[in-house]
C-alpha positions in Angstrom: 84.5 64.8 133.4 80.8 65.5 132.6 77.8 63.5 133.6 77.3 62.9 129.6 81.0 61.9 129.3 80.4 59.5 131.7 76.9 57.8 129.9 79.1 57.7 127.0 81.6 56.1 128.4 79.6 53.4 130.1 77.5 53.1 126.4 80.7 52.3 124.6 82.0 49.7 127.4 78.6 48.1 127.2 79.1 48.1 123.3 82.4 46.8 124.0 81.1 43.7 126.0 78.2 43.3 123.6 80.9 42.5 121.0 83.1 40.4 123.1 80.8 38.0 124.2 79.7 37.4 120.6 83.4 37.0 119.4 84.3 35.0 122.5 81.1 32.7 122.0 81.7 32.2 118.2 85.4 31.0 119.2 84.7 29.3 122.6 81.7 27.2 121.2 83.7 25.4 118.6 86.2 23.2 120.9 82.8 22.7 123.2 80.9 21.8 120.4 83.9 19.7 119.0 83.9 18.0 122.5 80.5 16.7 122.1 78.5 19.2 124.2 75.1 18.5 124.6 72.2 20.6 126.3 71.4 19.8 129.7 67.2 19.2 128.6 66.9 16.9 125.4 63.2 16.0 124.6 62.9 12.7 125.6 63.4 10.2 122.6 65.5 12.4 120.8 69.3 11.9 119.4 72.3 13.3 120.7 73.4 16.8 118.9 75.5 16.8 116.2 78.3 18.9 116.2 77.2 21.6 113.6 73.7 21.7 115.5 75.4 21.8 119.1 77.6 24.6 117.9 74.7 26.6 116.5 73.0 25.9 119.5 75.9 27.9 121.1 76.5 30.2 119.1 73.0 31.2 119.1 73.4 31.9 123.3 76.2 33.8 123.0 74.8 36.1 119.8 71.4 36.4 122.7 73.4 37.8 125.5 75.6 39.8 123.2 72.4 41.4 121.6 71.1 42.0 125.1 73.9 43.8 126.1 74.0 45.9 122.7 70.2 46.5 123.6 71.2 47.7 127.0 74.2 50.1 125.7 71.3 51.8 123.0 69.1 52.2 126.2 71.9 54.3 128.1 73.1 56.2 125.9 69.5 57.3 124.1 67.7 57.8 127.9 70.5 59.4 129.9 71.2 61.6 127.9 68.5 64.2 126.8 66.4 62.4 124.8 65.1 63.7 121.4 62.3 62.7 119.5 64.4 61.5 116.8 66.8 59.5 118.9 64.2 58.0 121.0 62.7 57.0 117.5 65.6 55.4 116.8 66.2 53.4 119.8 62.8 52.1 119.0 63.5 51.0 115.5 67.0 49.6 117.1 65.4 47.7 119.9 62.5 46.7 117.8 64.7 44.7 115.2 67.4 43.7 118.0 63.9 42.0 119.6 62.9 40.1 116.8 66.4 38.9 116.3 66.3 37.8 120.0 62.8 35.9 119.4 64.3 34.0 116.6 67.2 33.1 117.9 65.6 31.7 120.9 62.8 29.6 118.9 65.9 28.4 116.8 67.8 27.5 120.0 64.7 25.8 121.8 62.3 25.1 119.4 59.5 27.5 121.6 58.9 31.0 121.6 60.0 32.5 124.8 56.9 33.2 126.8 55.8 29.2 126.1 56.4 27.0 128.5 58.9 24.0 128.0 56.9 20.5 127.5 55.9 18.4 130.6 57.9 15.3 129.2 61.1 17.3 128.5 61.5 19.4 132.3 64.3 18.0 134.3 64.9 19.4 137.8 67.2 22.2 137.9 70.0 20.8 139.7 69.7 17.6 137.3 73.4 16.2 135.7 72.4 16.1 132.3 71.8 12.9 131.7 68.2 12.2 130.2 66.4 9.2 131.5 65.9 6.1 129.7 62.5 5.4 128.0 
C-alpha cells in the first residue's frame, strides 16, 4: 500500500462521512423536530419554532457539517497528492461553490452572516438551559 493509496483511501472515508451525516441529519431531525425542538438562543420576543421551521433549522446543521467534511475530503485528495494546475483549479471552483452554499445555509439557519456577531438582546450564557427569559 502506497502513500497515494492511502490519501485515497482517507478522501473517500471522508466522502463517506460527508454523506452520512447529511443522511443521518435529514432522518434524525424529523422525530427532534416532531418533538418540538427548539434552539437553545431565541431572539427575545419571538414565538416558539414550528415544526417545519425547527426541522429546516436542522437540517440545515447537519447539510453544514456534511459540506464541511466534503470540503475537507476535496482538500486531501487534490493537495496530497501532486497537485496539477487543473485539479487545483477545480478544488477552487469546488470549494468556491461548497462556500457559498455554507454562507447561505448559515444566514438561513441564524438569520446573520457568519463573521456578524449575534445581537446583544439575544446572547445567553453558554452553559444557559434553554429557556429564554421572560420580557
Amino acid at each position: 500500500m502506497d502513500f497515494q493509496h492511502i490519501i485515497e483511501s482517507v478522501g473517500r472515508f471522508m466522502d463517506f462521512a460527508g454523506v452520512a451525516v447529511m443522511v443521518i441529519g435529514a432522518v434524525v431531525s424529523i422525530p427532534m423536530a416532531l418533538r418540538g425542538f427548539q434552539p437553545r438562543r431565541l431572539p427575545p420576543g419571538s414565538a416558539p419554532l414550528s415544526v417545519y421551521r425547527s426541522y429546516r433549522q436542522l437540517l440545515g446543521r447537519s447539510i453544514l457539517l456534511g459540506l464541511e467534511l466534503l470540503v475537507a475530503a476535496d482538500i486531501i485528495r487534490t493537495v496530497a497528492v501532486t497537485p496539477t494546475f487543473e485539479s487545483v483549479g477545480v478544488l477552487a471552483i469546488i470549494v468556491l461553490i461548497r462556500t457559498f452554499l455554507s454562507f447561505s445555509l448559515e444566514l438561513e439557519i441564524t438569520g446573520r452572516w457568519p463573521w456578524q456577531k449575534q445581537p446583544a438582546g439575544a446572547a445567553a450564557p453558554a452553559g444557559a438551559s434553554g429557556s429564554s427569559p421572560e420580557g
